[in-house]
C-alpha positions, 0 to 999 in steps of 0.5 A: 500500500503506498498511498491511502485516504481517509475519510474522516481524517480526524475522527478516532479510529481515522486518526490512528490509521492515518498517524500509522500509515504516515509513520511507515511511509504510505501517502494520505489523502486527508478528509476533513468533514467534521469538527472536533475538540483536539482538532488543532493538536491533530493537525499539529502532530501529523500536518508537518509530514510532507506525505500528508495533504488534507482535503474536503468532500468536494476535492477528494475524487480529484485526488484519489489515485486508482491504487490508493485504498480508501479508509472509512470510518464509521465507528466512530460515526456511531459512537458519537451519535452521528449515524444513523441519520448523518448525511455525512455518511450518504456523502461519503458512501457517494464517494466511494460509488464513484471509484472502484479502489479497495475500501476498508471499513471500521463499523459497530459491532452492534451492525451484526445483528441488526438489519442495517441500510448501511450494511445492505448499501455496502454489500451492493458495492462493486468495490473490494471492501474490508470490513471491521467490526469493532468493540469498545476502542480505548486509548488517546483521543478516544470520544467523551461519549465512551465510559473510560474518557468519561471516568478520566474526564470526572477525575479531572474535573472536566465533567460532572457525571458519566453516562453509559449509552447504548453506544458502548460496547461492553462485551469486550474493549480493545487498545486503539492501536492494537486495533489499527496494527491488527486492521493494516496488516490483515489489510496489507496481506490481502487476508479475509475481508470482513472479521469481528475484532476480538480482544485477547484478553477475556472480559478485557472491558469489564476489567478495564471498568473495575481498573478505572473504579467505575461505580457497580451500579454504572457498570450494571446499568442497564443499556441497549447490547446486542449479541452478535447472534443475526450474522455468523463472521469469524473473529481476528483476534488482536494481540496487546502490545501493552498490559491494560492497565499500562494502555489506559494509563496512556490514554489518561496522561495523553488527556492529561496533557491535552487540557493542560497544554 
C-alpha cells in the first residue's frame, strides 16, 4: 500500500490509521468533514509530514489515485451519535460509488445483528471492501461519549457525571492501536475481508471498568447490547502490545496533557 485516504481524517479510529500509515511511509489523502475538540493538536502532530495533504468532500475524487485504498470510518460515526441519520455518511458512501479502489471499513459491532441500510448499501458495492467490526476502542483521543474518557474526564474535573449509552460496547474493549496494527496488516496481506475484532484478553472491558473504579451500579446499568447472534463472521483476534492497565494509563496522561497544554 503506498498511498491511502481517509475519510474522516480526524475522527478516532481515522486518526490512528492515518498517524500509522504516515509513520511507515504510505501517502494520505486527508478528509476533513467534521469538527472536533483536539482538532488543532491533530493537525499539529501529523500536518508537518510532507506525505500528508488534507482535503474536503468536494476535492477528494480529484485526488484519489486508482491504487490508493480508501479508509472509512464509521465507528466512530456511531459512537458519537452521528449515524444513523448523518448525511455525512450518504456523502461519503457517494464517494466511494464513484471509484472502484479497495475500501476498508471500521463499523459497530452492534451492525451484526441488526438489519442495517448501511450494511445492505455496502454489500451492493462493486468495490473490494474490508470490513471491521469493532468493540469498545480505548486509548488517546478516544470520544467523551465512551465510559473510560468519561471516568478520566470526572477525575479531572472536566465533567460532572458519566453516562453509559447504548453506544458502548461492553462485551469486550480493545487498545486503539492494537486495533489499527491488527486492521493494516490483515489489510496489507490481502487476508479475509470482513472479521469481528476480538480482544485477547477475556472480559478485557469489564476489567478495564473495575481498573478505572467505575461505580457497580454504572457498570450494571442497564443499556441497549446486542449479541452478535443475526450474522455468523469469524473473529481476528488482536494481540496487546501493552498490559491494560499500562494502555489506559496512556490514554489518561495523553488527556492529561491535552487540557493542560
Amino acid at each position: 500500500m503506498d498511498r491511502a485516504v481517509i475519510a474522516d481524517t480526524y475522527s478516532f479510529i481515522g486518526f490512528s490509521f492515518c498517524k500509522a500509515l504516515l509513520d511507515q511511509g504510505v501517502t494520505v489523502i486527508g478528509i476533513n468533514e467534521i469538527n472536533d475538540a483536539f482538532i488543532l493538536d491533530k493537525q499539529l502532530e501529523i500536518g508537518r509530514n510532507a506525505n500528508f495533504t488534507e482535503t474536503d468532500l468536494t476535492a477528494a475524487e480529484i485526488l484519489i489515485d486508482k491504487e490508493s485504498f480508501i479508509f472509512v470510518d464509521l465507528y466512530s460515526m456511531f459512537v458519537d451519535g452521528l449515524l444513523p441519520t448523518n448525511k455525512l455518511f450518504t456523502d461519503f458512501l457517494s464517494l466511494i460509488k464513484n471509484v472502484e479502489n479497495k475500501v476498508v471499513l471500521t463499523l459497530p459491532i452492534q451492525w451484526l445483528s441488526v438489519d442495517s441500510p448501511f450494511i445492505k448499501e455496502i454489500k451492493s458495492m462493486r468495490n473490494k471492501v474490508y470490513s471491521y467490526y469493532l468493540p469498545t476502542v480505548y486509548g488517546p483521543f478516544q470520544p467523551k461519549s465512551l465510559l473510560f474518557q468519561q471516568a478520566f474526564l470526572m477525575k479531572m474535573k472536566q465533567c460532572d457525571q458519566m453516562k453509559l449509552n447504548y453506544q458502548e460496547w461492553r462485551h469486550d474493549a480493545i487498545y486503539i492501536e492494537d486495533v489499527t496494527d491488527a486492521i493494516l496488516f490483515s489489510v496489507k496481506n490481502d487476508l479475509p475481508d470482513e472479521r469481528v475484532l476480538k480482544s485477547s484478553i477475556d472480559n478485557h472491558w469489564l476489567k478495564c471498568a473495575q481498573y478505572l473504579d467505575v461505580e457497580k451500579d454504572l457498570n450494571n446499568e442497564s443499556a441497549i447490547i446486542v449479541g452478535n447472534e443475526g450474522r455468523k463472521i469469524k473473529s481476528l483476534i488482536v494481540k496487546n502490545r501493552w498490559g491494560l492497565h499500562e494502555s489506559l494509563d496512556k490514554q489518561r496522561e495523553h488527556l492529561s496533557f491535552l487540557l493542560n497544554s
